[in-house]
N, C-alpha and C positions, 0 to 999 in steps of 0.2 A: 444559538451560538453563531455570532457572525465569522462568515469564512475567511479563513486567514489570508489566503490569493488574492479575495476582493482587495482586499486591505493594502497588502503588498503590490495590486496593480492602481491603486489610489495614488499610495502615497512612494512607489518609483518605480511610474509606468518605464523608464527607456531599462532599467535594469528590469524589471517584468519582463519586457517583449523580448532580450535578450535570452532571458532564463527560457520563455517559452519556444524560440529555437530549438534549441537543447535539448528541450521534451520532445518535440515536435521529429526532429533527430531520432532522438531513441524510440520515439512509437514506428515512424516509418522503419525502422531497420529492419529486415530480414532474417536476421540468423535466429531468433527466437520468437513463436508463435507468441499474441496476444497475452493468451491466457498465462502462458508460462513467467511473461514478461511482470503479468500483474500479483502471481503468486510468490517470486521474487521479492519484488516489490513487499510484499507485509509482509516476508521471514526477513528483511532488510530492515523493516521499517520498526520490527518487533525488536531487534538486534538494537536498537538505537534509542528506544524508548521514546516512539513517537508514536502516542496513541491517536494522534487526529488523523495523518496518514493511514492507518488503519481502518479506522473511521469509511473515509473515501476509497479506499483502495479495495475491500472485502466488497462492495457492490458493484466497482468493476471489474473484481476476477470474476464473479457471479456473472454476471451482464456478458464477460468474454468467453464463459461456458464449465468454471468453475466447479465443481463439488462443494460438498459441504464437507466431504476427506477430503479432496485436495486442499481447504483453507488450514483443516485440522492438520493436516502432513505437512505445509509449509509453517508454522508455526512451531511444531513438535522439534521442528529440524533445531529451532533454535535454541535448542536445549545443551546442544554441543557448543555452544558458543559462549552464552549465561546462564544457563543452569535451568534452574524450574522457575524462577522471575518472569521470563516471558510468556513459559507456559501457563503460572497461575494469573499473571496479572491479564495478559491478551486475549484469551485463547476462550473464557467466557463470554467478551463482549465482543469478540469475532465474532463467536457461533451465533448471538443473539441476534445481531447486524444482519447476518446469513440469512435467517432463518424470519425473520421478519421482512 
């Protein structure tokens, strides 16, 4: 699967290097450690039904120091939001992602 960024910095690199400010921005910030940032990050990206993000982001909460509960607790949370959708569709090919 070709990654979707490459793509989007192919084909609108000045709207890319913009977006990656942005990121760039929210990784330096301060008020929330890495890891918390990236756990965020997939009960966000579960909430929204973006399994690529997932994809990417579960190896680097892991990489940021991660649990394999804390993937499962930031996922679970999502259940207050959409019910058990996030939790059955995500939360297996989280762990697998993890866990591999």
């Amino acid at each position: 699967m070709k990654n979707p960024l490459e793509t989007f910095q192919k084909e609108c690199p000045e709207l890319q290097k913009a977006y990656a400010g942005v990121i760039d921005a929210l990784i330096q910030s301060k008020g929330i450690d890495a890891k918390t940032k990236q756990l965020i990050y997939i009960a966000m990206k579960v909430v929204t039904d973006d399994m690529n993000a997932v994809r990417y982001h579960v190896p680097m909460a892991k990489a940021a120091g991660a649990t394999r509960d804390e993937i499962k607790d930031a996922i679970a949370l999502t259940v207050t939001v959409n019910g058990l959708k996030g939790v059955s569709t995500f939360l297996p090919q989280a762990l697998e992602i993890f866990d591999n």
